[in-house]
C-alpha atoms as one frame of an Amber mdcrd trajectory, in Angstrom:
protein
 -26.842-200.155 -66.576 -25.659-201.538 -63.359 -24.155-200.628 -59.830 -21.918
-197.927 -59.754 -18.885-197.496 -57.014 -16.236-195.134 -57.039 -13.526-194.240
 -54.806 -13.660-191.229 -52.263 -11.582-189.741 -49.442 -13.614-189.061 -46.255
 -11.681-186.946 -43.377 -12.904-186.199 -39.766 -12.754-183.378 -37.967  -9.349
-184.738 -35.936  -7.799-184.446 -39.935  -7.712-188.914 -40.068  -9.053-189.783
 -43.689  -9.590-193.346 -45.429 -10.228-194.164 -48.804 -13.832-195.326 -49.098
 -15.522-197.374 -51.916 -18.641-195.749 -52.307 -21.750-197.533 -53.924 -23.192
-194.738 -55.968 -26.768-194.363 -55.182 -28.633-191.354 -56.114 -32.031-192.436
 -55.149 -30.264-192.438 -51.543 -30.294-188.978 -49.949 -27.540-188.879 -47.740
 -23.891-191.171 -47.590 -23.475-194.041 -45.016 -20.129-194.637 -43.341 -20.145
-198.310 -42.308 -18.743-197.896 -38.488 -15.058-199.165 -39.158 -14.956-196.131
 -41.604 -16.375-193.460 -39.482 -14.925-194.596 -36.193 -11.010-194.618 -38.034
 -11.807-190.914 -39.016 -12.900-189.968 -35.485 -16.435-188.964 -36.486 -18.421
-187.794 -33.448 -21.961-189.224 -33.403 -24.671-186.684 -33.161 -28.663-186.309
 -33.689 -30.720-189.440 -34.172 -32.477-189.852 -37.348 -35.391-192.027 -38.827
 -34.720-193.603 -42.387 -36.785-196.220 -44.573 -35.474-198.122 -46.609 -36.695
-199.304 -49.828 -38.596-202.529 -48.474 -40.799-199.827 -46.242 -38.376-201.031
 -43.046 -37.214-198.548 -40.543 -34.450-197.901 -38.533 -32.991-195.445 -36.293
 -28.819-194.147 -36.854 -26.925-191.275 -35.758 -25.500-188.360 -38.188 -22.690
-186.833 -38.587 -20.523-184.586 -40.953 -17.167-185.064 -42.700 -15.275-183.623
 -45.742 -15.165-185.771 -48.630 -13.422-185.694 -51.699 -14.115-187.791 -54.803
 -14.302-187.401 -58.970 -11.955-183.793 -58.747 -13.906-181.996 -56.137 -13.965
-181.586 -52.044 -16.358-180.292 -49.743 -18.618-181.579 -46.367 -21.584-183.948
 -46.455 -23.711-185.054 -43.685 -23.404-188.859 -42.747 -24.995-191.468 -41.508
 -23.168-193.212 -39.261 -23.639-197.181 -40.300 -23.003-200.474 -38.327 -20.571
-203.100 -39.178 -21.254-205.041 -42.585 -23.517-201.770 -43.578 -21.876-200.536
 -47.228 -20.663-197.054 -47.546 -22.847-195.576 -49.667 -22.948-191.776 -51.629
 -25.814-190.230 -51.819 -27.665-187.251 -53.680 -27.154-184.551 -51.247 -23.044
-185.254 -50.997 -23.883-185.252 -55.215 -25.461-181.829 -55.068 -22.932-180.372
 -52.965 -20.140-181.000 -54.404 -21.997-180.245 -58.024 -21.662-183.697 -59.513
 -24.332-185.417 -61.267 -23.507-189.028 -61.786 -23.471-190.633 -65.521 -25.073
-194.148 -65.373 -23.663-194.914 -69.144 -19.857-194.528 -68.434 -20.357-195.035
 -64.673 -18.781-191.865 -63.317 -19.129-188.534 -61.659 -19.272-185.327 -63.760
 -19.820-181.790 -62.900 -22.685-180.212 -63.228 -23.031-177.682 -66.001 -23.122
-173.999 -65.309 -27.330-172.850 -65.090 -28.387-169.832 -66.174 -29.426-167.361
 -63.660 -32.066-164.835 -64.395 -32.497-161.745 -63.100 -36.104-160.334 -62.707
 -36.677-156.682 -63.521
């Protein structure tokens, strides 16, 4: 197994969109514009938010929202809005929304198959 990007189409609210090349990362909760990418879309910054990374660092960005649409299917994720040289990154909750699940073997984003729902009596 390895590292995992596919392409995606973000658009703002203003109707701009870029193609992105995402780095895959499920363990990642949210996706990261890098600020070239969210400023050409015309993302407004909103709330602050506190995120650790991996090496137990912090750091403080913005969020936003924008629609994305990548592997067949479209909908709106909440972002973080990234510096320059920060990689765009997809993360689990864009994943869950659109239902995709992401298949390290062949490296690509499949939907998720149909649960079961059971009714109690």
């Amino acid at each position: 197994m390895g590292l995992t990007y596919l392409e995606g189409e973000v658009t703002g609210p203003t109707g701009r969109s870029t193609l992105v090349n995402f780095l895959v990362d499920s363990g990642t909760y949210y996706c990261l514009h890098p600020r070239p990418t969210w400023r050409a879309i015309g993302l407004v910054p909103g709330r602050f938010r506190a995120f650790e990374l991996a090496d137990g660092s912090a750091f403080r960005r913005r969020m936003s929202e924008c629609r994305l649409r990548i592997a067949g299917e479209e909908g709106t994720v909440p972002v973080i809005l990234g510096e320059d040289g920060d990689e765009a990154l997809l993360g689990c909750i864009a994943l869950e929304n659109l239902l995709l699940i992401l298949d390290p073997i062949q490296r690509r984003l499949q939907p998720v198959r149909p649960q079961p729902m059971r009714m109690r009596p």
